[in-house]
N, C-alpha and C positions, 0 to 999 in steps of 0.2 A: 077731375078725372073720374073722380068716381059718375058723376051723370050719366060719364061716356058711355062708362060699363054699363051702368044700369042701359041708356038707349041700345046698346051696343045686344045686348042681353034677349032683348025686346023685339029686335030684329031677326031674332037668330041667328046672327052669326056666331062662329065659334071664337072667344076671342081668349088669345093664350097670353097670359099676364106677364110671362117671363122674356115675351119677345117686344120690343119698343115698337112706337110706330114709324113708319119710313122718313116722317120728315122732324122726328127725333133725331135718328141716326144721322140724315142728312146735316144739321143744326150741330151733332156733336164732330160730323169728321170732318168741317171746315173750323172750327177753333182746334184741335188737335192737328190738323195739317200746318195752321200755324203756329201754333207751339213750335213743332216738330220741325219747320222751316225757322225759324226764329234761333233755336238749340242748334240746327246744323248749320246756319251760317255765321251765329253770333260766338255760342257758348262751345262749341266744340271746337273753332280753329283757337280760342284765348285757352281753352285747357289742355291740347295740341301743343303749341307754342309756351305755356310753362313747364309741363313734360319736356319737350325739348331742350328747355335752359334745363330745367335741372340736371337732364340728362347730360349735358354738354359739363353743365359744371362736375358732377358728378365724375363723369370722364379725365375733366384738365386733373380735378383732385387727384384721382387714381395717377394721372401720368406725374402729376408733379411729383406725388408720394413717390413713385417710381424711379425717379428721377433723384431724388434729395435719399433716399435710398442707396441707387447707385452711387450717387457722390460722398455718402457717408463710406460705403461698402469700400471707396477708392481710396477717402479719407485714411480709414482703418488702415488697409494693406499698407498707405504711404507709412503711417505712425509706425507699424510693425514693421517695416524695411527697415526705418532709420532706427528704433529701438536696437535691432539687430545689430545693426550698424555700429550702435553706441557700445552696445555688452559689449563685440567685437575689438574697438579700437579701446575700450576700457580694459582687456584680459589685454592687450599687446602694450599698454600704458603699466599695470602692472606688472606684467613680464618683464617688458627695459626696466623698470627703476629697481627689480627686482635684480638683474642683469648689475646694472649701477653701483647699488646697495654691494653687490658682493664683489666687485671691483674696486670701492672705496673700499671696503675690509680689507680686500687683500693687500691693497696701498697700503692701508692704515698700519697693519700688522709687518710688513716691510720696511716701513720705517721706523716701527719700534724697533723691531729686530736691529736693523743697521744703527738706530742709536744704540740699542742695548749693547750693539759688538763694538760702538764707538769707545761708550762710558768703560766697559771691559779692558779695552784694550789701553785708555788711559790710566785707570786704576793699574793695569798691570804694569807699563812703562813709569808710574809713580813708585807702586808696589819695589820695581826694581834699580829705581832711582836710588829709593831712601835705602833699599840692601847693600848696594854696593858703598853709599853714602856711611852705613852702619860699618861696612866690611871696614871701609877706609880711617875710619875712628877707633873702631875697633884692634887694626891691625896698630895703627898708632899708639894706643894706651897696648894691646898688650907687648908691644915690640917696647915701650916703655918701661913699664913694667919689669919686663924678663930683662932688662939691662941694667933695674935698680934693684932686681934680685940678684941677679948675678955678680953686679957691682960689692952687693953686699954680703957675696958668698965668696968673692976674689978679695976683697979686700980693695979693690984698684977701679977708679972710674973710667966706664966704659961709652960713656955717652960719646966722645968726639972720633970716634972710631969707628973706620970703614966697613973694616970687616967685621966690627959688631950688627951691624947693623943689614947685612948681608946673612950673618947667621938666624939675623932673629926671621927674615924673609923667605930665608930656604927652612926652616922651623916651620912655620905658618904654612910654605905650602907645601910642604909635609903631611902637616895637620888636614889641611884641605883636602887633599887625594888620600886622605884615609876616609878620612867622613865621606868622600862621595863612592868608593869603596865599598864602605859600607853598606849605604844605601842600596 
C-alpha cells in the first residue's frame, strides 16, 4: 500500500488516507451482509424463541404463584371459619357443662338436704321413742317408789291396790301439767 501512495503521489492525484478504496468497501459489505444475513436468519429467531420460553415461563410462574396464592388465601379463610367455628361450639360446650355442673350441685345438695331431714327426723322419732320409753320407766319406778314410801309412812302395803295406783297416775300427771306450765 504504501507503493500505491507513493505511485498515487506521483501522479498527482489527491489521495485522502481516511477514505478506503471502492473495491475495499465493495470486499467488506459482501462479508458484513452475510454476517448480518447469517445473524437475522440464524441467531436472532434461536434468541427470539428463548426470550419467548423464558418469557412464557416466566408468565406460568407468575400465574401459578398466583394461583397457589389464592388457594392458600382460600386455604386461610377456610382455617379461620372453622377456628371460629371451634371457639364457637367450644364456649357453648362450656356453657352446657357449666349449665350441668350447676344442675348436678343443685341435685347433689337436694339430696343432702332430704337425707339430712331424713337422718333428723329419725333421730327425732328415736329421740321420742327412748322419751316416752324413759317416761314409761320412769313413771313405773316412781309410781313404785311413792307406794313403798307411802306404804312406809302407812304402815300398810299398798302395792295390790287400785286406787293406789290411780293416785300415783293422777300425782304424775299432776306433775306433768305443772312442768309444761311452767315452761
Amino acid at each position: 500500500m504504501l507503493t500505491e501512495l507513493i505511485v498515487a503521489a506521483e501522479e498527482g492525484e489527491a489521495v485522502n488516507p481516511l477514505l478506503p478504496a471502492w473495491y475495499d468497501i465493495v470486499y467488506s459489505i459482501i462479508p458484513f451482509a452475510l454476517v448480518l444475513l447469517l445473524f437475522w436468519k440464524v441467531v436472532l429467531p434461536r434468541m427470539q424463541r428463548t426470550l419467548d420460553e423464558r418469557a412464557a415461563k416466566i408468565e406460568g410462574g407468575i400465574a401459578q404463584a398466583e394461583s397457589a396464592q389464592a388457594e392458600a388465601k382460600a386455604a386461610l379463610e377456610e382455617y379461620n371459619k372453622l377456628l371460629a367455628e371451634g371457639r364457637a361450639e367450644a364456649a357453648k360446650i362450656r356453657e352446657q357443662a357449666r349449665v350441668d355442673g350447676g344442675a348436678i350441685l343443685a341435685e347433689l345438695k337436694e339430696q343432702a338436704s332430704a337425707e339430712a331431714a331424713r337422718i333428723t327426723a329419725t333421730a327425732q322419732q328415736q329421740i321420742e321413742a327412748e322419751r316416752q320409753a324413759a317416761l314409761v320407766s320412769l313413771r313405773a319406778e316412781v309410781g313404785s317408789l311413792a307406794l313403798d314410801l307411802a306404804s312406809g309412812v302407812i304402815g300398810e302395803s299398798l302395792a295390790d291396790d287400785k286406787k293406789a295406783t290411780a293416785l300415783v297416775d293422777r300425782f304424775l300427771a299432776d306433775l306433768e301439767t305443772s312442768e309444761k306450765a311452767a315452761k
